[in-house]
N, C-alpha and C positions, 0 to 999 in steps of 0.2 A: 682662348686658344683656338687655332683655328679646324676646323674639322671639313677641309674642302672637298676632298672625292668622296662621289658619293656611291660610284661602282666602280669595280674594276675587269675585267675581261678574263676568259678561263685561261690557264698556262697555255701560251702560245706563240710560237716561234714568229716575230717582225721583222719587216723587210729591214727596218734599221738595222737587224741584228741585233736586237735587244730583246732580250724577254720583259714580259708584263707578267704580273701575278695574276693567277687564275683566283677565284672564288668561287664555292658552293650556294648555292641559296637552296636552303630548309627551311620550312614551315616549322619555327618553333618560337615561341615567347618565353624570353627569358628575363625573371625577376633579377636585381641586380642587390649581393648580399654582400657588403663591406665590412669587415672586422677592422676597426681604428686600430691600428696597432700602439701601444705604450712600452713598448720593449726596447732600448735601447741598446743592443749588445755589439762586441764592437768584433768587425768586419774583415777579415784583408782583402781591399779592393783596391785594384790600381787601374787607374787609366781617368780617375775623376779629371773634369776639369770642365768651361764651357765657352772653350774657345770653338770658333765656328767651323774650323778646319779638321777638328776630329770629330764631326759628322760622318755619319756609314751604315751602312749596312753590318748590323752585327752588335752595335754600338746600343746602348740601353740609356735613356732619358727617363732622372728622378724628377718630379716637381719641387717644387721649394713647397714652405710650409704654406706663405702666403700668397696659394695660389691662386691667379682672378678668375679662374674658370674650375666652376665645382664639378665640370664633366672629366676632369685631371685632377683631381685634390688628392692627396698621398699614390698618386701614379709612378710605375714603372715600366716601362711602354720599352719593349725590344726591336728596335729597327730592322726591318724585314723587306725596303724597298726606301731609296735612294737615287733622284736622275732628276732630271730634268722637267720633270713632269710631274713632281714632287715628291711628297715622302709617307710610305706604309708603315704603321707600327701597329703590334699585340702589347695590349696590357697584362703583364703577367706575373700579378697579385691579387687580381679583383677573383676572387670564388664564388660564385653563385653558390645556391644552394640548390641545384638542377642536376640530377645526374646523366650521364649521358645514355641511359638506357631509355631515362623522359624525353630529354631533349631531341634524339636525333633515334625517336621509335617508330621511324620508319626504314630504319637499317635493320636485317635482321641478324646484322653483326653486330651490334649496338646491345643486343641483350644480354640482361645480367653487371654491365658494367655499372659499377656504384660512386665510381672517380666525377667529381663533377664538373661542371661545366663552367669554365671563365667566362669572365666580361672582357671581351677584347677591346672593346670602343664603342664610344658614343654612335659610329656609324653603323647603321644597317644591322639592327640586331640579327635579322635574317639571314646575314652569310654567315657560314661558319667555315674555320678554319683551323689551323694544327700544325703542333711542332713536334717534330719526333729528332727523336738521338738515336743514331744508326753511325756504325762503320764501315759501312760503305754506302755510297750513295744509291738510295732507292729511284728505281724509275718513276717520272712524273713530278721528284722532288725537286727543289729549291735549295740549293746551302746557303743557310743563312750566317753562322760562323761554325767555327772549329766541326763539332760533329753532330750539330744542330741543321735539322733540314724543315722548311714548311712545305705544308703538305698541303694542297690549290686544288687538288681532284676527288671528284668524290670518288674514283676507283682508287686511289691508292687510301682514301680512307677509311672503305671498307675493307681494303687488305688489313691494312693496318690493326682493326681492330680485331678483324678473325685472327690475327695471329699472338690475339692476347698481349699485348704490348700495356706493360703497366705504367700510373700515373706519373714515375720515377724516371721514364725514359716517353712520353707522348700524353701531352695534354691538347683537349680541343678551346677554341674560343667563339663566343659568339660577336659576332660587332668588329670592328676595328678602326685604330686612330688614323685619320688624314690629312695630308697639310698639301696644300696647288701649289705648284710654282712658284721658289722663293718662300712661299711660307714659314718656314719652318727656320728659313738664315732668318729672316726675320724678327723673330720670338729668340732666336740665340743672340741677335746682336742686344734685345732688350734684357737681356738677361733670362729669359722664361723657364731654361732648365740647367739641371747639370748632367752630366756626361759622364757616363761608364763604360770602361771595355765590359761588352758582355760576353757570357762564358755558361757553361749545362750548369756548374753549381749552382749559380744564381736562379736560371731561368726554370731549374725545376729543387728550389730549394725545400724543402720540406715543411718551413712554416712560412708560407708565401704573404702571411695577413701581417707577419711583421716584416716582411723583408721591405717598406719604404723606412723604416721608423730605424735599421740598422744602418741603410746605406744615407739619408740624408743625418744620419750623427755624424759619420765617417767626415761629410760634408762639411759639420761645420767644424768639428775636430781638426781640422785641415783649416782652417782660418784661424780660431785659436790657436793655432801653431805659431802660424802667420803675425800673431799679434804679441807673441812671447819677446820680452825686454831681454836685450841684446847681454849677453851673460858681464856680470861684473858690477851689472847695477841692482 
C-alpha cells in the first residue's frame, strides 16, 4: 500500500482556494497496540462497495483479509483529505496503549486524560491529530462528514481538551495514512479496499478492536448474497 506524504502543511487558506490539512508535530513515541479482533457481529452499514467513484472525503476504507501490506492489515482508515494532490486518512481502530495525558504531556490540558492514544498511520508517528463530534462547527476545524470535524491546530486542541470532551465525542491520533497523486485510484482499480459511508457510530464505536472483524463480515455477507441460487432450484 502506498504511504506517499510524508508532511503536510498547518490549516491554511491557498491561493487555489483549497485548503490543505494542517498537522501538529509533538515529540512523542508511540508503541503501536493491535487487538486481532474474532468477533464477527453483524452490522447495518450501507454504502459498501469498491467502485472507484465513491471515493471521498468522509468515506472509510476496510482492508481485505489478505492484505499485502502489514502496515494496513485489519485497517479502517477514515478519509479526511481527497484532491488532487492525493488522499489523507486516520485509522480509527488501531488503540495504543498510550494515554493522552503520556502522550501529548506537554499540554497542560492533556492531564489526567486516561482515553488513549490511536495509531493513525504508518506516517510520521510525530504529528498528531483529532477528530471531534461538535454541532456546530468549531473554529480552526475541518468537516470531515456529517458532525465529524478534524482538528489540524494545536490551539483548537488544547481547547478541546480543557473542555473535557470525552472519548465518545474526540479521539486523537498519532501517524497518518498517505497515498500521492492517483494513488490510491490506483490500489481501488486493484481491488486493494472496500468502501464505506462513514458516519460518528462507526468512527467512535465503542469496541473499535473489533470494528474491522464486523464490517469486513458485512463484506463478504454481501457476496454470499451475490452467490445465492436463483430461488426454484
Amino acid at each position: 500500500m502506498a504511504r506517499g506524504l510524508s508532511f503536510l502543511q498547518f490549516l491554511s487558506h491557498q491561493q487555489d482556494k483549497r485548503w490543505t490539512i494542517g498537522l501538529m508535530r509533538l515529540q512523542c513515541a508511540l508503541p503501536l497496540s493491535i487487538i486481532a479482533s474474532v468477533l464477527c457481529l453483524p452490522l447495518s452499514v450501507v454504502g459498501q462497495s469498491m467502485r472507484l467513484g465513491d471515493l471521498g472525503v468522509g468515506k472509510m476504507l476496510v482492508a481485505p483479509r489478505e492484505c499485502p501490506d502489514a502496515n494496513f492489515a485489519k485497517a479502517v482508515i477514515l478519509l479526511v483529505q481527497v484532491d488532487e494532490n492525493g488522499a489523507v486518512g486516520l485509522m480509527i481502530n488501531h488503540r495504543t496503549t498510550v494515554p493522552i495525558s503520556r502522550a501529548l504531556d506537554q499540554l497542560k490540558s492533556a492531564v489526567n486524560r486516561k482515553d488513549p492514544v490511536y495509531l493513525g498511520g504508518p506516517v510520521d508517528a510525530s504529528t498528531v491529530l483529532a477528530l471531534l463530534r461538535a454541532r456546530n462547527k468549531p473554529e480552526e476545524a475541518r468537516l470531515v462528514v456529517g458532525d465529524i470535524y478534524l482538528v489540524g491546530t494545536l490551539t483548537l486542541l488544547e481547547r478541546t481538551l480543557a473542555a473535557g470532551t470525552g472519548p465518545t465525542e474526540f479521539r486523537t491520533y498519532a501517524g497518518y495514512c498517505g497515498w500521492g497523486p492517483g494513488q490510491l485510484q490506483t490500489e481501488m482499480k486493484l481491488g486493494a479496499w472496500f468502501i464505506f459511508d462513514g458516519n460518528a457510530r462507526l468512527v467512535f464505536d465503542s469496541d473499535p478492536d473489533s470494528l474491522w472483524s464486523r464490517l469486513i463480515a458485512r463484506t463478504e455477507q454481501k457476496v454470499a448474497q451475490t452467490r445465492l441460487p436463483a430461488s426454484g432450484y
